[in-house]
N, C-alpha and C positions, 0 to 999 in steps of 0.2 A: 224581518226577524220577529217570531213571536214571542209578544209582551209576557213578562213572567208576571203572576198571581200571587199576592201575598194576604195570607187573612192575619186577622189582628184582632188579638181579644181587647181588654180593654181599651179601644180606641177612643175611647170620649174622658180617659185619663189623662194626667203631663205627657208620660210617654207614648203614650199610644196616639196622642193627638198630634206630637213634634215626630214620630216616625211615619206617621202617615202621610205628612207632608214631605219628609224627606223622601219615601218610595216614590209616592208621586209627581216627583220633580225627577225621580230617573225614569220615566214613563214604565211606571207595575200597572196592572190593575189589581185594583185595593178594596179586599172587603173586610169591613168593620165587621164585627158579631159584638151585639149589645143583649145588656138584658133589662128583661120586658119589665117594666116599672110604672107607678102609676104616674107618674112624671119622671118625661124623657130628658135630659140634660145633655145637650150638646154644643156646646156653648165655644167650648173650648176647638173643637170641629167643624164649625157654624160657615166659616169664609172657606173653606176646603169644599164643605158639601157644595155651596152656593156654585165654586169654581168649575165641578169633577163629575159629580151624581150625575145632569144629563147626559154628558158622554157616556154614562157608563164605567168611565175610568175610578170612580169610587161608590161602591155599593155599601149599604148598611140592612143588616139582617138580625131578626131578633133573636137570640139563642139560651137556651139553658143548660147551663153549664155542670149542671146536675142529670140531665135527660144523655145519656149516651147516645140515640138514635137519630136525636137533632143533629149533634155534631157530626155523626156519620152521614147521614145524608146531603148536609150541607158539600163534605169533603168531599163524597162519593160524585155529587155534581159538579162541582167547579174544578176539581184534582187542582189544587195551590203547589205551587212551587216550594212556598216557604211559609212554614205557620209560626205568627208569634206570640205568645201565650203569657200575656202583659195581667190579665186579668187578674186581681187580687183582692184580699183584704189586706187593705195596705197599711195600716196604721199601728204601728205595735203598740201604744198603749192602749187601742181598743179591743185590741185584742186580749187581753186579761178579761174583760168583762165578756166575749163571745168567742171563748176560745171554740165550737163546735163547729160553729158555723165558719170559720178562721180556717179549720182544719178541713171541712166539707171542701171547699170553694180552692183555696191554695194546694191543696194536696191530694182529692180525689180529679181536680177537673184536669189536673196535669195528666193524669191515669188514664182518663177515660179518652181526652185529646188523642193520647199518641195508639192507646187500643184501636182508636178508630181510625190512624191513620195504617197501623201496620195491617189492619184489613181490608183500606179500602185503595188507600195510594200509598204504598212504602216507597215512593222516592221523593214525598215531599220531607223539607227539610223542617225541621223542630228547633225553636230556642223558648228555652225556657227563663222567666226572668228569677231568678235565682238572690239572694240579699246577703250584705254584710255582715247582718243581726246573726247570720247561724252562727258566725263564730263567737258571738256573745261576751264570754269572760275570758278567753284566748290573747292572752297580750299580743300587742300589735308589734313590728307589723304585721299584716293577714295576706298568705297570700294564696293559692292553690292547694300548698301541700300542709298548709294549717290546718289546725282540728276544729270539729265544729261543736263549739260547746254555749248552743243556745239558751238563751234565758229570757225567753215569752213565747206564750203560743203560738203567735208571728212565727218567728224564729224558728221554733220547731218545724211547724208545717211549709217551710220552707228548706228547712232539711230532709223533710221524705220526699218533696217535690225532686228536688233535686237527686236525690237515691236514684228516684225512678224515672228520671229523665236518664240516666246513669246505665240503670235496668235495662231501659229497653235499646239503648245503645249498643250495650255488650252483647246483649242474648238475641235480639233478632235484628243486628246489624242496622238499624235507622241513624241515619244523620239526627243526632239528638242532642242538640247542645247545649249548657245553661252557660249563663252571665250572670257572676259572682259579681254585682255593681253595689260601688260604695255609696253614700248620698247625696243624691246630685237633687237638684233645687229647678225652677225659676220662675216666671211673674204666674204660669199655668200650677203651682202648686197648690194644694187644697189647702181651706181656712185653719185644719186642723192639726196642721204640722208648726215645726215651732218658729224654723225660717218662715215660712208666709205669714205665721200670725205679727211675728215683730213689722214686718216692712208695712203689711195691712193693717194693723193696728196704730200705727208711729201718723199713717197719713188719717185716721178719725180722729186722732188726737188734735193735728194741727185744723182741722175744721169744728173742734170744740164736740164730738161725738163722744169720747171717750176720753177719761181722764190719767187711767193707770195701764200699763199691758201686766197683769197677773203671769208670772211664770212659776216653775219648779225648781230642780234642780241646775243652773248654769252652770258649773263647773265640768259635766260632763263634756266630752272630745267626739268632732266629727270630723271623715274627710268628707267636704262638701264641694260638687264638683255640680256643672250644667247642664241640663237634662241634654241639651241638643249635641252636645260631645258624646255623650253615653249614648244616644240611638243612631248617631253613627257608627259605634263600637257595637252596638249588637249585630245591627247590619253586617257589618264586617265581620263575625263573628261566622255569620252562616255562612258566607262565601269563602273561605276558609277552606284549603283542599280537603281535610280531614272533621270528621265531626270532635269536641275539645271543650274542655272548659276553662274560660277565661276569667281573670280580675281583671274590672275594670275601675281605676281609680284616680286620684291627682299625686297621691302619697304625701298628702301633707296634711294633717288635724287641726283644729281650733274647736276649744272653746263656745259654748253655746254666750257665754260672756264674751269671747273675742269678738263673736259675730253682733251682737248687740252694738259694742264700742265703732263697728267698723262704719254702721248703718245709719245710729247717731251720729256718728261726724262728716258722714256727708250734708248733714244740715248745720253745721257744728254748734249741736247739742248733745249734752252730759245725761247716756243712757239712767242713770242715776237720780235721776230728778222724775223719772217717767215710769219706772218700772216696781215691782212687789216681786222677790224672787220666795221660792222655798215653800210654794202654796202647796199646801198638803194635795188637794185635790190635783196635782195637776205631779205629784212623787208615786212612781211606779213599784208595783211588789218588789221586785226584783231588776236593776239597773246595769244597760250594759256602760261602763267605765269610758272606754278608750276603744277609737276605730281607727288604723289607719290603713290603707293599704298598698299594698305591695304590686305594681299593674307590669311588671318587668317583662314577664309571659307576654302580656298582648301587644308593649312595643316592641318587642323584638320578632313575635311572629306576626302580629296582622298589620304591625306597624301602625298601630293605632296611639294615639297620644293626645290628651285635652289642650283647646285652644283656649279656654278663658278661668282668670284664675279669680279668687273667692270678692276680690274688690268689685271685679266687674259684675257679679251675678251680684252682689248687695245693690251695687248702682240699678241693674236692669230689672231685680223685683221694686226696690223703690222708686223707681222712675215709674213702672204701670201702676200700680197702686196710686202714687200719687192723681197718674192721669183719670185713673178710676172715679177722682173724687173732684177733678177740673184743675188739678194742681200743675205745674213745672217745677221741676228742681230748684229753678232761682226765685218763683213764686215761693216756693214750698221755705227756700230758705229765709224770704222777708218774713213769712209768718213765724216759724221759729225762731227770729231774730228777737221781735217783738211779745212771744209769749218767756223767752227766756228773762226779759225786764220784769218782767210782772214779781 
């Protein structure tokens, strides 16, 4: 039987690093499309390539996501089975300060992706990764038939992505699909989110690197779910008799406070003693409130459902973190034992 092909934007992402691994444990052949940078970062990738690249079973190509004729080419040679279009600017508070480039990258390269597939292979398949944020100020819960009432550049350009994944679904029949995914987390998360920075921050602190983790607003509500559940759920998404758009969620919220309390007390120590909330640099124009979502649609058609709830993802980013720094848990907890005396 011949092996199906999956390309993968963002592959040197969380996601795109945890789904490359999953295709390639159901033997795909998997090509990355990176971009060209004057440092490559693969880090996240690193024991995959090591494993897959000489077979052939995982390729990496450089691509600009701005160039249409790249992407055509690329498609026009390898015909993929299934493209996943992970690539982003993922960060919504960065995005208030580059909305153009936010909106360039999230919202024209979704356009230009699928122009190129319905001219070059219309029967490969399309998922688009699609976000929570568009529903913004939408009380929760969120689920398919909720409105999308975004509040950041993020947000927005994640709503015409989504249109036009939409678009070209209706109008020239491509399996086009987006994942509506709520926030899923884990130890591959970047510094610059607020789950990795507590777990990565909590373990400089216990090695005397850092004294405070500076935050914002914690009051706000997340559903915060595992990346490696969710690239399951996309996957499943595209195998799917019909092309559909799914929520994918845990449907349950906490507190950016809640999450702080759950992470400190696996060393049992008092978030309290470690943290500065309410740091202006770090409070957005516009805030979304409350996320939660509604994933009822995907267990009941893809049969999809998450297998790890928010204790375990706090245990498993502090646990690599700490190892980051030479630490164990029970190490990690003599030292906060001993600085909580102090």
């Amino acid at each position: 039987m011949k092996k199906k092909i999956a390309f993968i934007t963002g592959i040197t992402g969380q996601d795109g690093s945890y789904l490359a691994e999953f295709l390639l444990k159901k033997n795909y052949i998997v090509h990355g499309l990176l971009r060209r940078t004057s440092s490559l970062n693969i880090d996240r990738i690193q024991s995959a390539v090591d494993k897959y690249e000489k077979s052939g079973k995982l390729n990496l190509h450089y691509m600009d996501l701005t160039d249409t004729s790249s992407i055509s080419n690329l498609i026009s040679k390898f015909k993929p089975n299934e493209f996943y279009n992970l690539a982003a600017m993922s960060h919504v508070g960065i995005s208030f300060y580059t909305g153009e480039a936010t909106m360039n990258i999230n919202t024209l390269a979704s356009y230009r992706i699928l122009e190129s597939i319905l001219k070059n292979h219309k029967k490969c398949k399309f998922y688009q990764a699609s976000s929570s944020e568009m529903f913004g100020s939408t009380p929760p819960p969120q689920n398919e038939k909720s409105p999308f009432n975004p509040q950041s550049p993020y947000g927005i350009s994640k709503v015409s992505a989504f249109y036009t994944t939409r678009y070209f679904r209706q109008a020239h029949g491509l399996f086009a699909a987006n994942g509506i995914l709520f926030n899923h987390e884990s130890p591959r998360r970047g510094l610059n989110f607020v789950t990795r920075k507590i777990t990565h921050s909590l373990a400089r602190i216990l090695k005397g690197y850092e004294k405070k983790i500076n935050l914002g607003d914690i009051s706000t509500r997340r559903d915060w779910g595992h990346s490696k559940d969710y690239v399951r759920g996309i996957w499943m998404i595209l195998q799917n008799k019909s092309p559909d758009d799914f929520v994918l969620s845990t449907g349950k919220n906490y507190s950016i406070k809640d999450f702080l309390e759950k992470v400190f007390k696996i060393l049992n120590l008092n978030w309290k003693d470690f943290v500065t909330t309410n740091n202006k640099n770090f409070l957005r124009p516009s805030e979304v409130r409350s996320l939660k979502g509604d994933s009822s649609k995907a267990r009941k058609v893809l049969k999809w459902k998450p297998k790890y709830n928010l204790d375990y993802l706090c245990r498993d980013m502090l646990t690599s973190d700490l190892n980051l720094y030479g630490m164990t848990i029970e190490e990690a907890k003599k030292i906060a034992k001993q600085i909580s005396k102090k």
